[in-house]
C-alpha positions in Angstrom: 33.6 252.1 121.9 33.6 249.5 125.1 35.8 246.8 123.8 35.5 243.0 126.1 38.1 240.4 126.3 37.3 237.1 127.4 39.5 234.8 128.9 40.1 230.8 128.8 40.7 229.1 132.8 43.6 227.6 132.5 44.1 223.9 133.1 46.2 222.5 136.7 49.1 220.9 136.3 49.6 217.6 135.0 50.5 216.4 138.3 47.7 218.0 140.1 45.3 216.2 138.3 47.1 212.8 138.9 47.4 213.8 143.1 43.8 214.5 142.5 42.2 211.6 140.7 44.3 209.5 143.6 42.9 211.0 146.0 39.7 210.7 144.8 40.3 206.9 144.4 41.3 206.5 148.1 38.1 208.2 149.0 36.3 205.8 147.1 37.9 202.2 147.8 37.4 204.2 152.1 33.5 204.5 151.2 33.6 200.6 149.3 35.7 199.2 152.2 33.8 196.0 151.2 34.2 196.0 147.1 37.9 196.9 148.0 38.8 193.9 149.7 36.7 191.8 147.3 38.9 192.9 144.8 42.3 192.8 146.2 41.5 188.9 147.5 40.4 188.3 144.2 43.4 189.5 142.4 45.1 187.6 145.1 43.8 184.3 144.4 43.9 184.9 140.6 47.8 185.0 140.8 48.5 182.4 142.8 46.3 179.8 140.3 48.1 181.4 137.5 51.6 180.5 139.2 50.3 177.3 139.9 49.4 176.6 136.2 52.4 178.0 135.2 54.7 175.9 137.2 53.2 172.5 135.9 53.2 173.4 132.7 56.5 175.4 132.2 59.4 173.2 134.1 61.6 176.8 133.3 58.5 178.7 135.4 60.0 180.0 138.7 57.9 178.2 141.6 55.6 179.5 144.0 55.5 176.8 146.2 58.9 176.7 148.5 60.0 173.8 151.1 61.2 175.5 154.5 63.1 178.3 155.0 66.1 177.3 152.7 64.2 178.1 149.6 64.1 174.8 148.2 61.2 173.9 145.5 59.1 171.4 145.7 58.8 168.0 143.2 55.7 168.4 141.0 53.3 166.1 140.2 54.6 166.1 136.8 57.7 165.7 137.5 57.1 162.9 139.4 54.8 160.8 136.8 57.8 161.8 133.9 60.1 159.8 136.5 58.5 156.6 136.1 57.1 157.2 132.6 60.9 156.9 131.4 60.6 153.3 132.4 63.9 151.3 132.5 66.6 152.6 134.5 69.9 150.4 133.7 72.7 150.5 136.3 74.7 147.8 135.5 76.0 146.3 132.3 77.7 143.4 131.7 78.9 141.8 128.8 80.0 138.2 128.6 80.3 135.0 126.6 80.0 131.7 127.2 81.1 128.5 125.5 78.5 125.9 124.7 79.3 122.0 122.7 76.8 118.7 122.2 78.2 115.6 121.6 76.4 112.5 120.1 78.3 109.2 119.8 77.1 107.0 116.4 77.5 103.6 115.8 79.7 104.7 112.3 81.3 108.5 113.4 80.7 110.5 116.0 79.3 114.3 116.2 80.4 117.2 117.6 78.8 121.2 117.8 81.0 123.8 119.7 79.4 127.4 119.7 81.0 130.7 121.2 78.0 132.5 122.4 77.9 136.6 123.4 75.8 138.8 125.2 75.2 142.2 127.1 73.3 141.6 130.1 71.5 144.7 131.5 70.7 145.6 135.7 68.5 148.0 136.9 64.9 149.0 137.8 61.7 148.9 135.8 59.6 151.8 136.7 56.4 150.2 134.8 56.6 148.1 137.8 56.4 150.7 140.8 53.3 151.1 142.8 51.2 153.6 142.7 52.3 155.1 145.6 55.7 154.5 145.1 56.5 158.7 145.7 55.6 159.9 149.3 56.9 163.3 150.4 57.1 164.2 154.4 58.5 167.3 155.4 61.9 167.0 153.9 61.8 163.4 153.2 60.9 162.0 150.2 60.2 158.1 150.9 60.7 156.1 147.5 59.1 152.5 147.4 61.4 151.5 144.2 61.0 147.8 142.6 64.1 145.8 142.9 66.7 145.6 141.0 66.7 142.9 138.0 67.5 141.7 134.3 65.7 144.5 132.0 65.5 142.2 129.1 65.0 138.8 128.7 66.1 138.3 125.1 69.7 139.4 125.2 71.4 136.9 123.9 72.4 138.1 120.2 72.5 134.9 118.0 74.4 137.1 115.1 77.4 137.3 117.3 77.4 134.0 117.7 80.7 131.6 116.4 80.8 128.4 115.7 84.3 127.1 116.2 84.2 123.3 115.5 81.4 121.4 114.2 81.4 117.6 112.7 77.8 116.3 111.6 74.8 117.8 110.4 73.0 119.2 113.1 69.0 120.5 113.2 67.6 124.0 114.1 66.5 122.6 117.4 69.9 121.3 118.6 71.1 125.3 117.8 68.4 126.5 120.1 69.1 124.1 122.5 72.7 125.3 122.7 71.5 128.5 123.0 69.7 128.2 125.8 72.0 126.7 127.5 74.2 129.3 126.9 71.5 131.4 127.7 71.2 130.1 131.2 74.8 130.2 132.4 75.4 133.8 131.5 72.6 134.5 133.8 73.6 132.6 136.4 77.1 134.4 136.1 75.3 137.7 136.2 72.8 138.1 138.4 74.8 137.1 141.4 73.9 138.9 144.4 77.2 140.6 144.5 76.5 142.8 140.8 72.4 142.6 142.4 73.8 144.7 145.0 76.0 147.0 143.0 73.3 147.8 140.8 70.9 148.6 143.9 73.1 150.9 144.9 73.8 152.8 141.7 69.9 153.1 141.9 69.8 154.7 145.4 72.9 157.2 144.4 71.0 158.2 141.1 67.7 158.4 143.3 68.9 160.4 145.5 70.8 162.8 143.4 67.5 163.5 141.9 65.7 164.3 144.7 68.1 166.1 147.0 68.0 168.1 143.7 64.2 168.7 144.1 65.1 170.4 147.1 64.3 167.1 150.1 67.4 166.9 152.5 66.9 163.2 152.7 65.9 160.2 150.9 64.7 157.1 152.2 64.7 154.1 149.2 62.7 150.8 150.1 63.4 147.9 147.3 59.8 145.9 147.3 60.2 142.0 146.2 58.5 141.5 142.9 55.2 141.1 144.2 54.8 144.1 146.3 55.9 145.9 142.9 
């Protein structure tokens, strides 16, 4: 009786076949030198627009793009739009009040209207107002074309704080509004003197500044343009 036995090859090792399928790789990519760097470049670029996406969509994205050799990231273009999006930056509040009186002499009695007028009077800059170009980076200098320094809001006189502490007559709507405006016109003068102008400005440069020396510039030149260069 011949009896036969067969036997199975066994399989190489687990790492064999990884050392082996590398090398046969490497062969390859040396063969397709071409394809190879095709490839590579392509993943390359592929990255880099992804980071690029990322970082102006994602403020918490880590940048790619790096100012010298300090490691300081660059302002994005979003970034710089939110800035003057925000509009009105206020750096100087004052409040004040101002006493205000008409007197009109009558043949039979005379009249008299004393008001106590108050108000909050708000400096600083209106971004709405900034040119276009009012951003321009250079090397490690961001230059900052800012419109000057003003009252944000016209209509801050608030009538429902208003007193009246003596009044003897009947007077019309439009001697109240003329009292008003008077009032109106002092507190402004009082305020926007160029002493508080001046003060506010330079709130507006150290709040500037802060912000961009945060974006990673080492200096910050600030330019305040007359109203019609804003």
């Amino acid at each position: 009786m011949t009896t036969t036995t067969s036997s199975t090859p066994q399989r190489a090792p687990l790492w064999r076949r990884i050392l082996n399928a590398l090398w046969r790789g490497i062969k390859w990519c040396g063969r397709h030198w071409r394809i190879t760097l095709s490839v590579i470049f392509g993943l390359f670029i592929a990255y880099f627009v992804i980071g690029l996406y990322r970082q102006c969509t994602d403020p918490t994205a880590t940048p790619i793009l790096r100012l010298g050799h300090n490691e300081r990231t660059l302002v994005t273009a979003e970034q710089v739009s939110a800035i003057r999006e925000i509009g009105q930056w206020e750096f100087l509040t004052i409040q004040t009040e101002e006493l205000v009186e008409k007197n009109e002499r009558k043949l039979f009695a005379d009249k008299q209207l004393v008001r106590l007028y108050r108000a909050t009077l708000r400096l600083g800059i209106d971004m709405h107002h900034a040119p276009e170009d009012w951003f321009t980076p250079s090397g490690t200098t961001a230059h900052l074309r800012l419109p000057d320094v003003g009252l944000l809001d016209e209509d801050f006189l608030d009538e429902a704080q208003a007193e009246t502490f003596h009044e003897k007559g009947t007077w019309s709507p439009a001697v109240h509004q003329e009292l008003a405006d008077k009032a109106t016109r002092a507190m402004k003068q009082r305020a926007l003197t160029e002493e508080n102008l001046n003060e506010a400005r330079e709130a507006a440069k150290d709040n500037f500044t802060k912000i961009f020396t945060g974006f990673g510039f080492e200096t910050v030149d600030i330019t305040f343009l007359p109203p019609s260069a804003s």
